[in-house]
C-alpha positions in Angstrom: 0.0 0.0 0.0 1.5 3.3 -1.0 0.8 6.6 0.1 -0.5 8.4 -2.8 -3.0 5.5 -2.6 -3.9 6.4 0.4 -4.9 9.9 -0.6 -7.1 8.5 -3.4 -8.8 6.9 -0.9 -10.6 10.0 0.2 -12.5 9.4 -3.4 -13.6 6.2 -2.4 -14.8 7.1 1.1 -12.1 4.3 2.6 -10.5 5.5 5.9 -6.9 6.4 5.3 -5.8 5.4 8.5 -6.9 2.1 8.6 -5.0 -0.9 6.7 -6.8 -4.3 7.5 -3.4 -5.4 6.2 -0.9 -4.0 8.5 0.1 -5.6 11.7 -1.8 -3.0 14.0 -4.6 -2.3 11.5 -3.0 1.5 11.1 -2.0 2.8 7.4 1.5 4.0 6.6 -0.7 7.4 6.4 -1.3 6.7 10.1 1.8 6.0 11.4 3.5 9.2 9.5 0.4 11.3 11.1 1.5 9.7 14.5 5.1 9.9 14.0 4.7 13.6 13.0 2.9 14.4 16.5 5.2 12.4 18.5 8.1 14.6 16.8 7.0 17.9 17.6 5.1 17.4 20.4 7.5 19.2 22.9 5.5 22.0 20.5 2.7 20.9 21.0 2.5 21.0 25.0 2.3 24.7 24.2 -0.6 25.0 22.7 -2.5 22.2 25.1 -1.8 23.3 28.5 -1.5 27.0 28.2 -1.1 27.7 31.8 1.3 26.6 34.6 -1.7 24.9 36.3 -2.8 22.7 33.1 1.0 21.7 32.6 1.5 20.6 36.6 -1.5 18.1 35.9 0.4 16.3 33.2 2.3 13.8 35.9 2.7 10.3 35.7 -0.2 8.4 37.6 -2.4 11.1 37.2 -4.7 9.8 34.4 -3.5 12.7 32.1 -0.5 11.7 29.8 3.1 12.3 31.4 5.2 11.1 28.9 5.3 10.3 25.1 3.3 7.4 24.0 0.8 5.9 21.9 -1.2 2.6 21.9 -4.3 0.8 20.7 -7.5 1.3 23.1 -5.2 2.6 26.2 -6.7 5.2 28.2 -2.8 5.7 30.1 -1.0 6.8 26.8 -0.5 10.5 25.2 -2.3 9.0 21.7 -5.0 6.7 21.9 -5.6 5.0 18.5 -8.9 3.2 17.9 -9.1 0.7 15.3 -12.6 -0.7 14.9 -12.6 -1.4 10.8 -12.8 1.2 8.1 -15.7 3.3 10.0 -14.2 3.2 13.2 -10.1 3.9 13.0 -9.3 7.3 14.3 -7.2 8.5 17.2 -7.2 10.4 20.3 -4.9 13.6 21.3 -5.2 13.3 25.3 -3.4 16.1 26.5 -5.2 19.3 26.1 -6.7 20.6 29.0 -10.2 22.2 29.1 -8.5 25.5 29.6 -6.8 25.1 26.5 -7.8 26.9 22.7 -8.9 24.3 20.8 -8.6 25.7 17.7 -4.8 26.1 18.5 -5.0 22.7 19.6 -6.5 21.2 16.5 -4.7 23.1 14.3 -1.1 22.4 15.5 -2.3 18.9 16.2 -3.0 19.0 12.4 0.0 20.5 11.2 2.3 18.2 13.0 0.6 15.4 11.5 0.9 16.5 7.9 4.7 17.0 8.5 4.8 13.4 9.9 3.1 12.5 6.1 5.1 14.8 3.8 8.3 13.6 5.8 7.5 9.8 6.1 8.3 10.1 9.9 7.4 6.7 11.7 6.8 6.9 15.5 10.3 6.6 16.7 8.7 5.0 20.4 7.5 1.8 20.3 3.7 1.5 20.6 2.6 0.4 24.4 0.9 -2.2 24.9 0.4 -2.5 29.0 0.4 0.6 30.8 1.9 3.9 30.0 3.3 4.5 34.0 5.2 1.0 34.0 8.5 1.8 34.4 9.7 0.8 31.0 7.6 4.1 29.5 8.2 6.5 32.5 12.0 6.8 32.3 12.9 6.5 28.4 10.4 8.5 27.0 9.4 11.6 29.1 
């Protein structure tokens, strides 16, 4: 599967991140888009906790994200991905907090993942499978 196939798929009405093919059910599209947020999100943090407050509330065993991850249905990780077939493969940004612009969120969010595509960036973090505060995830990839 290539990635200007991927693109044409937004003719066909297909999901462009979801690959029934691929070992985690997630396009190339998908992992670039993921990659690309993963890269820049020390940017990112900006933009989704605006204040000193929203940032202090970003620790680990908090239930808000405190370090860089991503995994498949896991509430403990930065990016949640969902993939529930062709209708139902999207992902989750959980960092923002309410104070937050979301606009400013969504757009960043955005931009960072169409770097990830244009520059073919795959997640450089391993996805997590357990839970994002075991101590494999907390000290490696804050």
């Amino acid at each position: 599967n290539n990635s200007s196939d991927d693109f044409k798929s937004m003719e066909s009405k297909c999901n462009a991140f979801y690959d029934n093919k691929s070992e985690h059910q997630l396009s190339d599209i998908a992992q670039y888009f993921i990659g690309g947020i993963l890269e820049h999100i020390n940017a990112l943090t900006v933009f989704a906790n605006i204040t000193a407050n929203c940032y202090r509330r970003t620790n680990l065993h908090a239930w808000s994200p405190g370090n860089v991850t991503y995994g498949k249905n896991n509430r403990t990780v930065l990016l949640r991905l969902k993939t529930d077939g062709n209708e139902g493969t999207y992902m989750e940004y959980r960092l923002p907090s309410s104070a937050c612009n979301p606009y400013l969120v969504m757009t960043s969010v955005i931009a960072a993942g169409i770097d990830g595509i244009k520059n073919k960036i795959k997640p450089k973090y391993p996805m997590c499978e357990g839970d994002a505060f075991d101590e494999q995830f907390t000290e490696k990839y804050k």
